[in-house]
C-alpha positions, 0 to 999 in steps of 0.5 A: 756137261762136266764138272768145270772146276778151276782147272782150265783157264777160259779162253774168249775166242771169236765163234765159228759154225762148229760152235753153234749147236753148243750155242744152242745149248747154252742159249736153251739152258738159259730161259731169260737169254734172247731166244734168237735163231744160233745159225744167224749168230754168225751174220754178226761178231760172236765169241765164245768163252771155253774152258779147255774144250768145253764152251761155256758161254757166248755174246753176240754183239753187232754194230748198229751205225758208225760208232754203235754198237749193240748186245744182242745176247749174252749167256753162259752155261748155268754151271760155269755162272757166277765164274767171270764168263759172262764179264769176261765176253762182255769185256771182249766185246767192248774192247773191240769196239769204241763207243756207244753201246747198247743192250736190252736185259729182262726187267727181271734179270737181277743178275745180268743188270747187276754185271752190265753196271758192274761194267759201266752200264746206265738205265736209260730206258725201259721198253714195256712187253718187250719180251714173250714167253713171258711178256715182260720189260727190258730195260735199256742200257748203254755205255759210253767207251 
């Protein structure tokens, strides 16, 4: 990947086929992200972060019944963290979409707990050995738009 600077705006676009092994990419560099399948992405509503041609993140949300939605997963290139990516998605996602949206996050995953509370997130739940590889709780937020 290279140096991603200040130089090019990001732009949150919707995700198409050729973005999926960059999907891939992404989702594999980030170990506390949902390891889903990247092909199935595209059954639900997926966007991309890029900045100039280079992908550097993606959100994949979907919605559940008439009036919820869902994160299914979240996760921006290690290198371009800490930018505003991953806030950027999740505002895109939310802003397609009004009201009641749910997420689960690694009990662990400080950092994305933190940017889903920053966003308007509660804890309104906890779900014991959720997760594999390695087992661990997710903890269950939600937003009301």
């Amino acid at each position: 990947m290279k140096d991603l600077g200040q130089a090019a705006p990001v732009e949150i676009r919707r995700a198409n086929g050729q973005d999926i092994p960059r999907i891939a990419e992404i989702q594999a560099a980030s170990p506390e992200a949902a390891q889903w399948d990247p092909p199935s992405y595209l059954n639900n509503d997926v966007w991309v972060a890029a900045k100039g041609s280079a992908i550097v993140g993606f959100l994949a949300a979907r919605q559940t019944a008439p009036g919820e939605s869902e994160i299914l997963n979240l996760a921006v290139e290690p290198a371009a963290r800490r930018m505003g990516v991953g806030y950027r998605l999740v505002r895109q996602a939310l802003e397609s979409r009004s009201g009641e949206w749910f997420l689960e996050v690694r009990a662990s995953n400080v950092a994305a707990i933190r940017l889903y509370e920053d966003l308007g997130f509660v804890r309104s739940g906890r779900r014991e050995n959720y997760y594999g590889k390695p087992p661990e709780a997710a903890i269950v937020m939600r937003f009301f738009s």
